[in-house]
C-alpha positions as CSV (number, residue, x, y, z in Angstrom):
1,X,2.9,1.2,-12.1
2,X,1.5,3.0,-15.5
3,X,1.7,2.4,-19.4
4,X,1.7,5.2,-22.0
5,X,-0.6,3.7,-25.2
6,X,-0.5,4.9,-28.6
7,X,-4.4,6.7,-28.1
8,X,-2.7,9.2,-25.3
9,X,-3.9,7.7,-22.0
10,X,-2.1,7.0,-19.1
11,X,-3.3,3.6,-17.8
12,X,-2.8,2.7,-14.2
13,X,-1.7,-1.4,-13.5
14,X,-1.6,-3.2,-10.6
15,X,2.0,-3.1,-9.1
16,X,2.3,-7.1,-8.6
17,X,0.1,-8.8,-11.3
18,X,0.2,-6.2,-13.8
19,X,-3.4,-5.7,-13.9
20,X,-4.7,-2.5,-16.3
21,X,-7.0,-0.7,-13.1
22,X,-8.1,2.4,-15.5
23,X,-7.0,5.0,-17.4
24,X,-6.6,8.9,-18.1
25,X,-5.8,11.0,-20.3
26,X,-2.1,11.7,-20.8
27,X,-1.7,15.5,-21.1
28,X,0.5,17.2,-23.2
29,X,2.4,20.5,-22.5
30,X,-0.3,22.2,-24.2
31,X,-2.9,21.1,-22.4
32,X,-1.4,21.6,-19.1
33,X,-1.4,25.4,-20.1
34,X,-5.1,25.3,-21.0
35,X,-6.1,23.7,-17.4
36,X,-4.2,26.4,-15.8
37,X,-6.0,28.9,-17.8
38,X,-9.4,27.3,-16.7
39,X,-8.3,27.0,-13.3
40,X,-7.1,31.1,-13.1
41,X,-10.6,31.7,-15.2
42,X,-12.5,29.9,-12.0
43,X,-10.1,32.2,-9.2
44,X,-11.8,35.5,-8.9
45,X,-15.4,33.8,-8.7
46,X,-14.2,31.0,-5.7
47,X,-12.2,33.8,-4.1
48,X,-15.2,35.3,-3.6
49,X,-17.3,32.6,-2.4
50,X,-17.9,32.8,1.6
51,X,-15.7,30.9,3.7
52,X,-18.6,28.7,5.1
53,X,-19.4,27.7,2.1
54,X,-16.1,26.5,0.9
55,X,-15.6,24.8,4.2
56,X,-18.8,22.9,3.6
57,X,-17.5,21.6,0.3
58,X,-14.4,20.2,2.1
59,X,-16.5,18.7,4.7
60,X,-18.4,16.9,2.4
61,X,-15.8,15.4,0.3
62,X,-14.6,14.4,3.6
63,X,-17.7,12.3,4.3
64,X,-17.4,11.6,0.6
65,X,-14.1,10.3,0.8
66,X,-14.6,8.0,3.7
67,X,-17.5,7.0,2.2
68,X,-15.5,5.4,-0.5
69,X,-12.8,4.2,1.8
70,X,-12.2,0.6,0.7
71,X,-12.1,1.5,-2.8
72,X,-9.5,3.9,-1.9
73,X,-7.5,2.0,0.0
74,X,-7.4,-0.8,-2.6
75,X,-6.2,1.8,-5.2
76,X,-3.2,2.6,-2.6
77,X,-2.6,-1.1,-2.0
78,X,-3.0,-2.1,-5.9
79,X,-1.1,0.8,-7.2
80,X,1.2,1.7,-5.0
81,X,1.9,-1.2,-3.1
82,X,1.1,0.0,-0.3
83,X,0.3,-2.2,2.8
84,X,-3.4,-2.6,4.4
85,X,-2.6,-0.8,7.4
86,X,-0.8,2.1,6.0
87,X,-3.3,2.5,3.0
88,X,-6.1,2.5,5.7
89,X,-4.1,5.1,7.7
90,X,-3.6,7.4,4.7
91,X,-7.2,7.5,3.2
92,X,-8.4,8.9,7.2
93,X,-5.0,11.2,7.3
94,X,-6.6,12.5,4.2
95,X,-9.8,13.2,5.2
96,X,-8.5,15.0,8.0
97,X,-6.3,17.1,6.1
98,X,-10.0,17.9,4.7
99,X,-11.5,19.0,7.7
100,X,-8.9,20.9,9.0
101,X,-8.5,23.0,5.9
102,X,-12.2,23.7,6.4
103,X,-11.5,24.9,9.7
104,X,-9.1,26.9,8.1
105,X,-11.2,28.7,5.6
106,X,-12.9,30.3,8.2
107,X,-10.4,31.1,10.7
108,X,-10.0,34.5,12.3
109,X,-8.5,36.9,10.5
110,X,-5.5,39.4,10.3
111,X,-6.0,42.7,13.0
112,X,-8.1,45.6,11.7
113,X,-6.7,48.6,13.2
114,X,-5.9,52.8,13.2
115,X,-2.0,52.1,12.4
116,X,-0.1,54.5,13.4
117,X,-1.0,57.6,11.8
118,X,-3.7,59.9,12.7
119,X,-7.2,59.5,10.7
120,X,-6.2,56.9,9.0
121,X,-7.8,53.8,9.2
122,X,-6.2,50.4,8.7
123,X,-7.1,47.0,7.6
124,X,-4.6,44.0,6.5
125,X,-5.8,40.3,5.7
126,X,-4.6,37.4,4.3
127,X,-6.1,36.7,0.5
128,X,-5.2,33.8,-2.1
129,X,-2.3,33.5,-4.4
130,X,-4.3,32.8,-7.6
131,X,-3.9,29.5,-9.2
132,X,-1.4,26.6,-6.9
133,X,0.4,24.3,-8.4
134,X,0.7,21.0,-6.5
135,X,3.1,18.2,-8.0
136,X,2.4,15.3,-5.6
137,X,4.5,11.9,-5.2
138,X,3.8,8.5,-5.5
139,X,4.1,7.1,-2.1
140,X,1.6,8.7,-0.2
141,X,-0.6,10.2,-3.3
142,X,-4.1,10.7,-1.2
143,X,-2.4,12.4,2.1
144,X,0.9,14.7,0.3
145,X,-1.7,16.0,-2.3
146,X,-4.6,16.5,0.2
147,X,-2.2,18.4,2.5
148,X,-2.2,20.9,-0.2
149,X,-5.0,20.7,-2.4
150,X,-7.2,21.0,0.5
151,X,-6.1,24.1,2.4
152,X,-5.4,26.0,-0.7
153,X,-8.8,25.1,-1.8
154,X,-10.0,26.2,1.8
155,X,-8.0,29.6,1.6
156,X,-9.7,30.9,-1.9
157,X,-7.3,29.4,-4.1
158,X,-8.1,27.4,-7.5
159,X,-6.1,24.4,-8.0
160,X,-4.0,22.5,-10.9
161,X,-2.8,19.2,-9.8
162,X,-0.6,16.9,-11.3
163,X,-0.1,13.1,-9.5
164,X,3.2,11.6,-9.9
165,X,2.8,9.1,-13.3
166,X,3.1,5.3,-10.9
167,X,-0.2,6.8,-8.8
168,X,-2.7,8.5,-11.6
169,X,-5.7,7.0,-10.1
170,X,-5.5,7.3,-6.0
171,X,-3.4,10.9,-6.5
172,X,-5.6,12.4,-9.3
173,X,-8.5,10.8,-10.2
174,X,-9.7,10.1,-6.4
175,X,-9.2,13.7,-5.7
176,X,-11.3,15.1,-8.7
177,X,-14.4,12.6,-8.3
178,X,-14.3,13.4,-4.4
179,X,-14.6,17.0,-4.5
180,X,-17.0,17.6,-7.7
181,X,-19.0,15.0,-6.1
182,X,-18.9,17.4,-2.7
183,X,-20.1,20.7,-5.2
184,X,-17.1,22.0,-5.7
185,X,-17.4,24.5,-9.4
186,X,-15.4,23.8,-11.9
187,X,-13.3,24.9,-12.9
188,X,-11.4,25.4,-9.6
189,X,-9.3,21.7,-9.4
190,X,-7.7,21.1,-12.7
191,X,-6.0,17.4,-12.5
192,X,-3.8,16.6,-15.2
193,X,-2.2,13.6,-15.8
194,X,1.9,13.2,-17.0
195,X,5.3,13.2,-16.7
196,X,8.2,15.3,-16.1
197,X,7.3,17.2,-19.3
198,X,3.6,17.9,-17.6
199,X,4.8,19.4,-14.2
200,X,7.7,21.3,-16.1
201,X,4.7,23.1,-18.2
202,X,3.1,23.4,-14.7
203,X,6.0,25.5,-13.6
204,X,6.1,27.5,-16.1
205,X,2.4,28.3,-16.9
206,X,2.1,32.0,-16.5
207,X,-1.2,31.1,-14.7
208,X,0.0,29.4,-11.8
209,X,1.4,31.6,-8.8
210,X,2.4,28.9,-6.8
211,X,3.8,25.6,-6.6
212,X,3.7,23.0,-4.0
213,X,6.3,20.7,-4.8
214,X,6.9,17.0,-2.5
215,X,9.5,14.8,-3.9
216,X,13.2,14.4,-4.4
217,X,15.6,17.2,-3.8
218,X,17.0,16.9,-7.0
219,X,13.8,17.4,-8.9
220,X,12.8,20.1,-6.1
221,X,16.2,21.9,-7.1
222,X,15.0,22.5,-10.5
223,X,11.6,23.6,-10.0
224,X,12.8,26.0,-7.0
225,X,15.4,27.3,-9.6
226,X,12.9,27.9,-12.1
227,X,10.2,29.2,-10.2
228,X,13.0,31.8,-8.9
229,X,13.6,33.0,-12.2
230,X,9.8,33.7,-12.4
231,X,9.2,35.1,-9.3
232,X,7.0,32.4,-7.9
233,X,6.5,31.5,-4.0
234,X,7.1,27.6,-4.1
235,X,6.6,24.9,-1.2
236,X,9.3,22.2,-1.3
237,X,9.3,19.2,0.9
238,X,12.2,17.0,-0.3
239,X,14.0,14.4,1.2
240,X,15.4,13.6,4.1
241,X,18.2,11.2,6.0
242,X,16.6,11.1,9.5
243,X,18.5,10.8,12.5
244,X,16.7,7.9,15.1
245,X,18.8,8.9,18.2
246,X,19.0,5.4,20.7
247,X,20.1,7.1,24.6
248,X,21.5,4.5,26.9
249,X,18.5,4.5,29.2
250,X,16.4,3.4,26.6
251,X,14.0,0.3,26.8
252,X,16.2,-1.6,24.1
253,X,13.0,-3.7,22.4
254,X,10.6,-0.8,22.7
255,X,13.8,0.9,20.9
256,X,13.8,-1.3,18.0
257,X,10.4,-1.6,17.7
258,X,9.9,1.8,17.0
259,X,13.0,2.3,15.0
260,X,11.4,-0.8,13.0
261,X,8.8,1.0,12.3
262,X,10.1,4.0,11.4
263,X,12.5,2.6,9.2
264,X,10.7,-0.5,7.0
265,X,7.4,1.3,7.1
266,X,6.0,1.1,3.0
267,X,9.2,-0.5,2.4
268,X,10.9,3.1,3.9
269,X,9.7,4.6,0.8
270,X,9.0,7.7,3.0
271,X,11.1,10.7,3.1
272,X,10.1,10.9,7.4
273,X,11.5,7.7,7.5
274,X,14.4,6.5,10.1
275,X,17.3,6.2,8.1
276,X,20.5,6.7,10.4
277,X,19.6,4.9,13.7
278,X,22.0,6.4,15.8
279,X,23.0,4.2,19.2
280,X,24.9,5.2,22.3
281,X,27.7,2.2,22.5
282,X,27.1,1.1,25.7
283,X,23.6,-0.7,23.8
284,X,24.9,-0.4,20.1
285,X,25.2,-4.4,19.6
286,X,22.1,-5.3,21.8
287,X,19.9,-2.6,19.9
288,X,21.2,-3.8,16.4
289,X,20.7,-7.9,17.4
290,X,17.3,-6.6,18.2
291,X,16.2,-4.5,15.2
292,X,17.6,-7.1,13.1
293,X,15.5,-9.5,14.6
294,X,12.4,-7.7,13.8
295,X,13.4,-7.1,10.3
296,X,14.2,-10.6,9.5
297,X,10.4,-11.5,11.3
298,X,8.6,-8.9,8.7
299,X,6.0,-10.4,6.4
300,X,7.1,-9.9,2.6
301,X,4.4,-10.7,0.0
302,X,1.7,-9.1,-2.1
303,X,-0.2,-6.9,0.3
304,X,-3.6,-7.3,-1.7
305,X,-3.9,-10.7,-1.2
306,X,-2.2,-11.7,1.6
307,X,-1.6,-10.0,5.5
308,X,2.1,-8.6,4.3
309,X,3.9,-6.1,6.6
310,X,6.4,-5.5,3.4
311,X,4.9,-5.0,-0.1
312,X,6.9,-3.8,-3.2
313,X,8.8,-1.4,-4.0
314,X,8.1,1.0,-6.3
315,X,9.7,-0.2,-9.8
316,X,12.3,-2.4,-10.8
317,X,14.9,1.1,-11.3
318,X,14.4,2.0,-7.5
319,X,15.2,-1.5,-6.6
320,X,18.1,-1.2,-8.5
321,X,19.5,1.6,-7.0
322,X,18.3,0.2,-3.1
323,X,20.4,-2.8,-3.9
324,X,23.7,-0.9,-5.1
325,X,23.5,1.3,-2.0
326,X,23.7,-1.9,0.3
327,X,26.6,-3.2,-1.8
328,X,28.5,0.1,-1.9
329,X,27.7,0.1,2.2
330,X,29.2,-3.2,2.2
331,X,32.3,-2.6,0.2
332,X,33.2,0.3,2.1
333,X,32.9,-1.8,5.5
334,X,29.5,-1.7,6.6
335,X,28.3,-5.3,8.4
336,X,25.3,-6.7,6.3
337,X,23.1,-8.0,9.4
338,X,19.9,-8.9,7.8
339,X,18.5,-8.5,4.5
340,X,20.0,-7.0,1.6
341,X,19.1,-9.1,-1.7
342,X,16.3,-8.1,-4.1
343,X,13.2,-10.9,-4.4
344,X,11.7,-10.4,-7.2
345,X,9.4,-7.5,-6.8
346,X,10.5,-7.2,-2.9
347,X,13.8,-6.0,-1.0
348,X,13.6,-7.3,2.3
349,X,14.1,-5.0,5.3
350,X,18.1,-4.6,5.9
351,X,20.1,-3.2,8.5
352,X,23.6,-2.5,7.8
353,X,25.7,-1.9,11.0
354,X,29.0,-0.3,11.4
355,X,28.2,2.6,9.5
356,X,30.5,5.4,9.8
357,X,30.5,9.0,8.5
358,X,33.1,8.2,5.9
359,X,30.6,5.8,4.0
360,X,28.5,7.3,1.4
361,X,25.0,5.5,2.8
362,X,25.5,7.3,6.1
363,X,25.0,10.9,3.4
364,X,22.9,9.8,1.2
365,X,19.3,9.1,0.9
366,X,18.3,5.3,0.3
367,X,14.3,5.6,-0.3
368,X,13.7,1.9,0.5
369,X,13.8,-0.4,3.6
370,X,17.4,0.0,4.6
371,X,18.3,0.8,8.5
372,X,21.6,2.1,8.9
373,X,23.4,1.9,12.7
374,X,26.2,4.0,13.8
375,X,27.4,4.2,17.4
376,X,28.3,7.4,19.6
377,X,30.2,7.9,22.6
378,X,28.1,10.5,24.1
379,X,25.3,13.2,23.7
380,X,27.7,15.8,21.8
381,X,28.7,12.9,19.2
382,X,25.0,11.9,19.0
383,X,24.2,16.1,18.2
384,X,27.4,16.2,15.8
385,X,26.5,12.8,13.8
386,X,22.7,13.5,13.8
387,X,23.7,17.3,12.0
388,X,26.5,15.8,9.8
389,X,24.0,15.6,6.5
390,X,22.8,18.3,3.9
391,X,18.8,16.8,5.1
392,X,17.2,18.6,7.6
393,X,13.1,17.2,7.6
394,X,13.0,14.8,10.7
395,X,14.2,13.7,13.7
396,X,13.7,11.6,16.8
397,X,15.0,11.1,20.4
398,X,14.3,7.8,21.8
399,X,14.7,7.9,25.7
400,X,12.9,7.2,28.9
401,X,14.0,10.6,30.5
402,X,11.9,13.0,28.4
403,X,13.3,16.1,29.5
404,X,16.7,15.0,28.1
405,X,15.4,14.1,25.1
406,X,14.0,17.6,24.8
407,X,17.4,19.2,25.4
408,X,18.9,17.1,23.0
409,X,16.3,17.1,20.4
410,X,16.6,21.3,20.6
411,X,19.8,20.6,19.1
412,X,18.6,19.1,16.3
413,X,19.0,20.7,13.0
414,X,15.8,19.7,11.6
415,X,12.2,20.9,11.1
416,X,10.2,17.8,13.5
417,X,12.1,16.2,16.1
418,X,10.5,13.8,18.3
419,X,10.9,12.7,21.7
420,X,10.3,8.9,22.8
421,X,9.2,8.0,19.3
422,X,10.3,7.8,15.6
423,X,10.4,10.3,12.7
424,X,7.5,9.1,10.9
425,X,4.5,10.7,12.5
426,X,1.9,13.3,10.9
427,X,-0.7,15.6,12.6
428,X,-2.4,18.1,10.0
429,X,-2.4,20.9,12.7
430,X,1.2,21.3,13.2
431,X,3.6,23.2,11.3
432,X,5.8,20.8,9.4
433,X,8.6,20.8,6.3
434,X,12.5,20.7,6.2
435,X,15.4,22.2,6.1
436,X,18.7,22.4,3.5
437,X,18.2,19.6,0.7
438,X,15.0,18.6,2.7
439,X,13.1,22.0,1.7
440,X,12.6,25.6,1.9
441,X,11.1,25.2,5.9
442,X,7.3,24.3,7.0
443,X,4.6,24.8,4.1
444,X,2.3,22.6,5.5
445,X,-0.1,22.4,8.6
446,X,-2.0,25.1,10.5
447,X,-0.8,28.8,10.6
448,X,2.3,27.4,8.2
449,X,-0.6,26.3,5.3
450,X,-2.3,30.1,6.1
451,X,1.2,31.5,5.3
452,X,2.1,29.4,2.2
453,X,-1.3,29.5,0.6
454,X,-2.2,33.3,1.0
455,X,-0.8,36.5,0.7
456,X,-0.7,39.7,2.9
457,X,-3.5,42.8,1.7
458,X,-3.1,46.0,3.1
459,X,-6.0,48.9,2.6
460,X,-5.7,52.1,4.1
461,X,-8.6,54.8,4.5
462,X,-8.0,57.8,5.3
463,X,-11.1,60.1,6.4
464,X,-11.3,63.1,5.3
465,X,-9.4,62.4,2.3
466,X,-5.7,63.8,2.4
467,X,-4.5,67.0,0.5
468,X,-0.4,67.4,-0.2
469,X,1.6,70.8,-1.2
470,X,2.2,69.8,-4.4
């Protein structure tokens, strides 16, 4: 959580007790334009700075990073509520993301070749955008903003940043201290700290070619509509209604335990995370008795202080609108099974069964620890429930026949489906990003960051020098 004070900081509190952790300075519209201005000032020069020596930078702010791991991981814990486990898991997710984009700066490049005509000589590469823009969420600030920061550092871009307002300190701060620390000029990562005021001046800057946008679809909307009008690539990953498809010949507790996971995971405040658990009949009650029970068993408390599986969510407005959406559920005639009242700070993990198509949780997105269970008949129901959503970002197949998981999961209209495990999984080499109201398609991981972050160059020689008729 964050205050606003009369001076013009933005100071970061501790999600349970309230706690002031720091401060920064809150920007204004102005001074968002100025950053990127600095930031385009710094391209040319760290364009041209060899590959191996921006990979090096990256390397060291990933020593640098893990270096400072505990403080990190009590920033994501304190601020973000966050539990141990997951705050551990994102502060090495993010160093990775680190050294892969070094890797990346120093990949092969595109062919050099005659093309097709006759004494001419032809060479095309990939070569940065310019100035990115990366507007980065509150859930998981150090991995979504490294997965973009880094790799369009790697590539030759500069960067402006902007962490989401609840996260200032492990989403902005973190990231600025790690990577001067590591030599990298400055200039080239501008952070600046705000609210939707800030990244809407980020948009717009004239400076910025780019945007990397992760957070809802309805804010993603508006940026992807704007940066249309101004002719600006942007990378949206948005949110998503996941499919977690149960086959009959599934081990029923290894089932739940991984559709536990993949649903109550940071309180589900994930957009990978299992929302629609959908279960073949013939195991529909036993699965739902046995996900329930695991819910109900969850530790809820303050995850700073005490060994809790389920810290709080976000702000008191998002456990408002959790707690409506299991109410609606229930008034339309979905079975409350576990869960389902706020505590304080805390919702507890829920699991609504009986969900049906017709109900308005089975559409739309609840960003908090809320299973819901439908049942199917067969594989084609499983393929038309698991497709019935505007979301396309994640799937996953859970079965102990692999290969007909992987027919199935083909099916999927989705960008990541997974076989014999749950929807929430990263790996910073693969391709990943959504589809319809999850995003504009993969952005992120591998060849996809090479193809989001840089732009195609061609240069042609031709030798002798051509002469025309007129």
């Amino acid at each position: 959580m964050s205050t606003v004070t009369e001076t013009g900081l933005l100071t970061s509190r501790e999600i349970i007790t309230g706690e002031e952790l720091g401060s920064v300075p809150l920007a204004t519209s102005g001074a968002v334009l100025s950053a990127a201005r600095r930031a385009a000032a710094a391209a040319p020069r760290w364009a041209a700075t060899p590959a191996a020596e921006r990979a090096a930078i990256l390397d060291r702010a990933a020593d640098l990073l893990l270096e400072r791991a505990q403080e990190a991981q009590d920033l994501l814990v304190r601020e973000g509520g966050s539990i141990t486990g997951k705050a551990f898991y994102e502060v090495h997710a993010g160093a990775a993301e680190l050294r892969h984009a070094a890797q990346l700066a120093t990949a092969p490049q595109a062919p050099h070749g005659p093309g097709s005509d006759p004494g001419r000589d032809t060479e095309v590469r990939r070569v940065p955008l310019g100035v990115v823009g990366v507007i980065v969420p509150w859930n998981f600030p150090v991995l979504l903003g490294m997965r973009s920061v880094a790799p369009a550092l790697a590539l030759g871009n500069t960067v402006l940043l902007k962490p989401d307002p609840h996260t200032p300190l492990s989403g902005g701060r973190l990231f600025a201290e790690v990577l001067a620390a590591a030599g990298l000029p400055d200039g080239v990562l501008e952070v600046v700290y705000g609210d939707a005021d800030a990244g809407a001046a980020l948009v717009r800057s004239p400076d910025v070619s780019m945007v990397s946008f992760t957070g809802s679809t309805e804010v993603g909307r508006e940026i992807g509509a704007t940066a249309g009008r101004l002719l600006k690539r942007v990378v949206l990953e948005l949110g998503g209604q996941n499919a977690y498809v149960v086959l009959p010949d599934a081990d029923i507790e290894a089932a739940a335990s991984a559709g536990s996971w993949g649903s109550f995971l940071h309180q589900g405040q994930i957009c990978m995370a299992a929302r629609r658990h959908l279960v073949h009949r013939d195991v529909v009650e036993s699965y739902t008795e046995a996900l329930a029970r695991r819910a109900a068993a969850l530790r809820i408390g303050d995850p700073y202080r005490t060994d809790a599986q389920i810290g709080p969510v976000i702000d008191r407005g998002q456990l408002t609108r959790i707690a409506t959406a299991v109410e609606d559920a229930v008034a339309q005639g979905a079975r409350l099974v576990t869960g389902g009242t706020v505590q304080g700070q805390f919702f507890p993990p829920t699991v609504l069964a009986d969900v049906t198509p017709k109900m308005s949780v089975f559409h739309a997105e609840v960003f908090g620890p809320v299973a819901t269970v439908t049942s199917f008949a067969d594989e084609e129901e499983a393929v038309e429930l698991a497709n019935t959503s505007d979301y396309g970002l994640t799937a996953a197949v859970y079965t102990s026949d692999a290969e007909q998981g992987r027919a199935l999961a083909s099916r999927l209209r989705c960008g990541v489906v997974h076989v014999g495990d749950q929807t929430v999984n990263h790996d910073p080499h693969l391709p990943f990003g959504g589809v319809g109201a999850s995003g504009n398609a993969s952005g992120f991981g591998g060849q996809a960051a090479i193809d989001a972050f840089t732009r195609w160059h061609t240069l042609t020689v031709s030798s002798p020098a051509r002469s025309y008729p007129f």
